[in-house]
Phi, psi and omega in degrees: 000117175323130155280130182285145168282353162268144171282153223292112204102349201262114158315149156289333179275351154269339168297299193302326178308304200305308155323322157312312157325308156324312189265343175280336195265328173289332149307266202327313188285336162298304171310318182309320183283321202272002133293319153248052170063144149355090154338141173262135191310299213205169183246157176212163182234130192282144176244341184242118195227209183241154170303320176216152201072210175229169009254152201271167172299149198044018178268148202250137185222166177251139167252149170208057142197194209258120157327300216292316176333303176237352171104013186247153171239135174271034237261145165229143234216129190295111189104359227211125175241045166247083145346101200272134148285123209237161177304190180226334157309309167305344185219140196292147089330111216220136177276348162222165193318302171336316155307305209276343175282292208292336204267347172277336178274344152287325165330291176353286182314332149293345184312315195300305235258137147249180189188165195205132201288143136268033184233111176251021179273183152270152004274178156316145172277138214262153135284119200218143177293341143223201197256048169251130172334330185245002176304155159322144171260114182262325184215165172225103195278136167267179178289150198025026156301159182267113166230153167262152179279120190250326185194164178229158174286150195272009180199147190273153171247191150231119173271124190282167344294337186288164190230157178160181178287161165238146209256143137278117171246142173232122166250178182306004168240355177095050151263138186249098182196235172219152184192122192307138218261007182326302178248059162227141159262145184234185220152137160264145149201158227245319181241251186264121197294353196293309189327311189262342162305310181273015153291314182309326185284335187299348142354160151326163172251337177294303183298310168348303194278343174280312203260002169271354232216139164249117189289111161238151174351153150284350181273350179270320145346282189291345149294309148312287151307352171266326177096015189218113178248124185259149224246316172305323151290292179294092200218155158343302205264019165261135171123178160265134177251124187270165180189083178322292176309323155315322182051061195230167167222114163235158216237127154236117145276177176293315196237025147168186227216139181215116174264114142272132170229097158294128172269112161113206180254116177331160185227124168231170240219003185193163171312324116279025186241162210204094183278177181236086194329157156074002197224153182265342163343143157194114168259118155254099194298117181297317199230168194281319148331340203029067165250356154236138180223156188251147206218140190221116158213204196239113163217112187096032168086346203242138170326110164239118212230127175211136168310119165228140153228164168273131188280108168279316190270132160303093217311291174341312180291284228293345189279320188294298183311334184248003159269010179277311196319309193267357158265267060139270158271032187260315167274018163261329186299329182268345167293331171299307180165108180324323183267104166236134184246132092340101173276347165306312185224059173040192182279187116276134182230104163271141185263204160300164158101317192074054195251173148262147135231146178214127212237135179093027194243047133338291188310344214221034156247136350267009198276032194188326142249124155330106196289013179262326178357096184295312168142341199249091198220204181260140170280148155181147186258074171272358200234110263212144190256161169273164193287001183266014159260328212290335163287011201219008197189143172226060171102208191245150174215143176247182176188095205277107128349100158328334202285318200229052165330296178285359191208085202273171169254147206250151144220149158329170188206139151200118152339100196230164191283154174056023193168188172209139168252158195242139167207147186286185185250142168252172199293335176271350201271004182252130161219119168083030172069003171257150156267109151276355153201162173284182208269166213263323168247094165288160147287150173222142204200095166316123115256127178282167194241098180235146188296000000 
């Protein structure tokens, strides 16, 4: 018996309806669509738009399709049924329109305003994921790039030294974030903004560089090249800062501080050198690079000239780096064992923190500690040994008195079973953050190590 194709229960004359029926209902819903077009994944507001044409900077688009797929935004522009491709960094993303019309009516006041990086040193200026001094570093803006200004924070903070806005920025490539406004110049412009960008650049190129650039000692160079950082000097907030709008220049040492408050414009007075009206300031740029300067003012009535440079490595990292160094050996030091006993010169306890207490160092008042000493401070490995000590010693560890911060007592150190022994130091044996010898009659001092 032949098998029927057809189905069971089905008339042949209800089949043929129903497939009519199908195909009318499949008509229609085609017409339905390609009367309203393409759906939107989501809606945006351009935050980076175009100069001439479209779509403008604050203008509300529809996207319609998910960015994160090729990394792209697929967008159409209200009148325009062509789909564009657009950065998907340029444009705020919003799930209904409605969101995205309110965030353009705050947007305005920004549609105009741009900026332009002035920072021609190392390292580059980051773009960080919020606006705090430690956010992720999300981009790295170069010298004289174009970016846009999407919001600013409503109250200026200070990264020392500086004080300023913190800018939400979008660049020419869809990148997003926040970026401390020190070295951005910011400027409106109703059409194309390269214009007062290269005007802003268009500037002396010496002076640029003099007034782009954060200067530190010459001495932070040599402390680098040694591989011996003293953490007390060698800080952020050292060296010279310019603040152009301010029309101020400041000198940070470690143990002060020198404000020039200029009138007018640097004035320049050599090929490279450069006075500050109204100020004993002088800069003279060293090298054709502008990577060096010799820096002049008046202190204690008298002419004073000291080396600054630009710093290529990042004074943050080297400063972060050596202080992993020096946790680093504190917590090998609390892996032996927290506790050193003395039967001579009492105990020692190291805590969290890289603190102390040391209780039973009688002997070794006053000619090694101080007698106002209480027993308690801070730990620390500022001082380094040279290699023709490094078999015999494996460094230095000091230990500051709350009484005497500034003034610790240091010894060798070396590692031994069941304890590490300590000798002391003379007033000569340290230079230049090195140890070169021991004290010539040391002290020497057993502590076993127990948990």
């Amino acid at each position: 018996m032949a098998r029927s194709n057809s189905l069971v229960g089905t008339p042949p004359n209800g089949r043929k309806q129903r497939r009519t029926l199908l195909g009318l209902l499949a008509l229609l819903s085609g017409f339905a669509l390609a009367s309203c077009g393409p759906h939107a994944f989501e809606y945006g507001v351009v935050l980076w738009g175009e100069t001439t044409g479209s779509p403008r900077s604050g203008a509300v688009v529809s996207v319609m399709q998910d960015p994160s797929i090729n990394d792209t935004a697929l967008i159409t522009v209200e009148g325009d049924r062509t789909p564009r491709e657009y950065a998907p960094g340029r444009i705020r993303m919003f799930r209904t329109r409605a969101e995205a019309r309110s965030f353009a009516a705050a947007y305005t006041p920004s549609v105009t305003l741009w900026a332009v990086v002035v920072k021609e040193d190392n390292p580059p200026l980051p773009i960080r994921a919020t606006p705090t001094p430690d956010g992720k570093v999300v981009y790295k803006l170069q010298y004289k790039q174009l970016v846009k200004v999407v919001s600013r924070t409503a109250d200026q903070t200070t990264v020392k030294p500086y004080t300023d806005y913190w800018y939400e920025l979008a660049t020419a490539d869809g990148s997003t974030g926040w970026c401390f406004g020190h070295f951005l110049r910011t400027f409106t412009a109703d059409a194309d903004p390269t214009v007062e960008q290269k005007r802003i650049l268009s500037q002396d190129e010496t002076l640029a560089a003099i007034m782009g650039t954060t200067w530190r000692p010459g001495w932070f160079l040599d402390q680098v090249s040694k591989g011996a950082i003293d953490l007390s000097m060698f800080r952020e907030d050292v060296g010279l800062f310019s603040s152009p709008a301010e029309h101020l220049m400041k000198l940070v040492l470690p143990l002060s501080t020198f404000e020039f408050h200029y009138t007018g414009e640097p004035k320049k007075v050599g090929a490279t050198s450069y006075t500050f009206p109204g100020t004993d300031l002088r800069i003279d740029v060293l090298d054709p690079d502008a990577q060096k300067i010799n820096v002049t003012y008046l202190y204690k009535n008298q002419p004073k000239t000291d080396l600054y440079v630009a710093m290529t490595d990042d004074v943050a990292q080297i400063i972060a780096d050596e202080q992993k160094r020096r946790d680093d050996i504190y917590a090998g030091l609390e892996k032996n064992g927290t506790t050193l006993t003395s039967t001579a010169y009492g105990t020692i306890r190291l805590q969290d923190g890289m603190r102390f207490t040391w209780a039973g160092f009688d002997k070794l008042v006053p000619s090694l500690i101080g007698a106002d000493a209480k027993g308690g401070g801070t730990v620390d490995f500022t001082l380094h040994v040279i290699k023709g000590l490094t078999a015999d010693y494996d460094g230095v560890i000091t230990f500051l008195f709350d009484e005497y911060p500034a003034a610790g007592v240091s010894f060798l150190y070396k590692i031994v079973d069941n304890g590490i022994r300590l000798t002391s130091l003379a007033r000569d044996s340290i230079q230049d953050l090195f140890v070169t010898h021991p004290s010539y009659s040391p002290v020497v001092i057993f502590f076993t190590q127990s948990l």
